[in-house]
C-alpha positions as CSV (number, residue, x, y, z in Angstrom):
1,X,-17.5,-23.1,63.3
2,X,-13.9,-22.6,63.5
3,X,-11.2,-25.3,63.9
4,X,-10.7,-24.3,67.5
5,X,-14.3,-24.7,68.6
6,X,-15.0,-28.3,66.8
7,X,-11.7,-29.6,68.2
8,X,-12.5,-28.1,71.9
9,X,-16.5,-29.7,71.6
10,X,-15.0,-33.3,70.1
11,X,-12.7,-33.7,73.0
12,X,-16.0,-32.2,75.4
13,X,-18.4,-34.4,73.8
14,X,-15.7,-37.3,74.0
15,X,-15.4,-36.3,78.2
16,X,-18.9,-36.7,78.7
17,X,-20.0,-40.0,76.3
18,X,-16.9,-41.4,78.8
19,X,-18.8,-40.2,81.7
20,X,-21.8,-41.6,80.9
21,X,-20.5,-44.9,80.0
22,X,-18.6,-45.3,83.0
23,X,-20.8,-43.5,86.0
24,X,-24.2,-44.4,86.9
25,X,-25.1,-41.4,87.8
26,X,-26.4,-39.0,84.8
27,X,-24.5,-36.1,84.4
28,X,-25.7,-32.2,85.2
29,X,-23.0,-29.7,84.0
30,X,-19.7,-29.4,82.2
31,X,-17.0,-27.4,83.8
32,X,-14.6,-25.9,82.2
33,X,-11.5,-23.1,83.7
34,X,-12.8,-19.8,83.1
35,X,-10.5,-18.9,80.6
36,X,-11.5,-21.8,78.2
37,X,-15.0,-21.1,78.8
38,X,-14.1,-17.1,77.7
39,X,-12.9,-18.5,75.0
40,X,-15.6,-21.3,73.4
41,X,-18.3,-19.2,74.6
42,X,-21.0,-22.1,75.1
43,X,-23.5,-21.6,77.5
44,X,-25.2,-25.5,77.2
45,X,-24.0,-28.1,75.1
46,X,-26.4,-31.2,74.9
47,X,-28.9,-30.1,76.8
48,X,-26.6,-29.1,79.6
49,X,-24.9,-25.9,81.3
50,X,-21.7,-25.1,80.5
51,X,-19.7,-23.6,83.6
52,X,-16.7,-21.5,84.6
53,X,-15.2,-23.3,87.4
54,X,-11.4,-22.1,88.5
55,X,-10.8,-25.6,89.8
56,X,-11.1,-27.1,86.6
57,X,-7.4,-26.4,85.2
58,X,-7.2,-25.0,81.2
59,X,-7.1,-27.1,78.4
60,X,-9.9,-29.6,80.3
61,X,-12.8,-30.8,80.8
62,X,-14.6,-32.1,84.2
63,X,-18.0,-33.7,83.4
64,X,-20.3,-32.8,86.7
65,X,-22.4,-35.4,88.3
66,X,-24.5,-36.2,91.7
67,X,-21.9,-38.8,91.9
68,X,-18.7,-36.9,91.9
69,X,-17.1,-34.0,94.1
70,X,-13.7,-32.5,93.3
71,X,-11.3,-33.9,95.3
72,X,-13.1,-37.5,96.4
73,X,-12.0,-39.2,93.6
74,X,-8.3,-38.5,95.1
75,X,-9.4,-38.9,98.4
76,X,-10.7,-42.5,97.7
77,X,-7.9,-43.4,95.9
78,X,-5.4,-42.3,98.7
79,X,-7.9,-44.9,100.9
80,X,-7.4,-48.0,98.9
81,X,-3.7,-47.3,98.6
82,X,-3.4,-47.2,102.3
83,X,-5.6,-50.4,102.7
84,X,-3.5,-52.0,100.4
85,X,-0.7,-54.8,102.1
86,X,2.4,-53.7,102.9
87,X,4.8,-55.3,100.8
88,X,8.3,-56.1,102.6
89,X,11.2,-57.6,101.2
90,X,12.9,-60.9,102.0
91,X,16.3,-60.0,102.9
92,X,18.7,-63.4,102.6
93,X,22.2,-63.1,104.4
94,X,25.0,-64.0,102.7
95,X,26.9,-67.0,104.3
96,X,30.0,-68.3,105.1
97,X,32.0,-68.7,101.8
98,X,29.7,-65.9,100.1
99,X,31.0,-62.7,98.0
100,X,28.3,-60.0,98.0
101,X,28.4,-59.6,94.4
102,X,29.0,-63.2,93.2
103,X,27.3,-65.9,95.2
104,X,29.1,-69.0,96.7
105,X,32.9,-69.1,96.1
């Protein structure tokens, strides 16, 4: 196995241990651009399909589950942002005998 290869399946393997410690659904397929999957040439890895997917850009990984859809994970985090408070500052005038820069004269 070349150097390529066992670097390229580490950080793959690494992608989907981190999947399946943090998702509680089980993972189906790994997705990888079309170009990288010319390249490694795997088919299944672990008992799962390995799959050209344009979406997925080169150089990664996307670790395919029931669970996950591209896109939602951005579209729930765009959600919780808006849902956040709005956080507005405190604006304090300066008063009589004040300098902008330097406080009370």
């Amino acid at each position: 196995m070349s150097k390529f290869a066992a670097k390229n399946l580490a950080a793959i393997r690494a992608a989907l241990d981190h999947h399946n410690g943090s998702c509680p659904v089980a993972a189906n397929a790994i997705l990888l651009n079309p170009v990288d999957h010319d390249l490694l040439g795997f088919d299944e890895l672990w008992g799962l399909p390995v799959l050209a997917d344009e979406r997925v850009p080169t150089k990664r990984v996307r670790i395919q589950c029931d669970g996950s859809a591209h896109g939602i994970e951005d579209a729930i985090e765009q959600f919780v942002e808006q849902r956040r408070p709005v956080e507005i500052p405190v604006v304090i005038p300066i008063g009589p005998g004040e300098d902008e820069e330097y406080g009370p004269r």
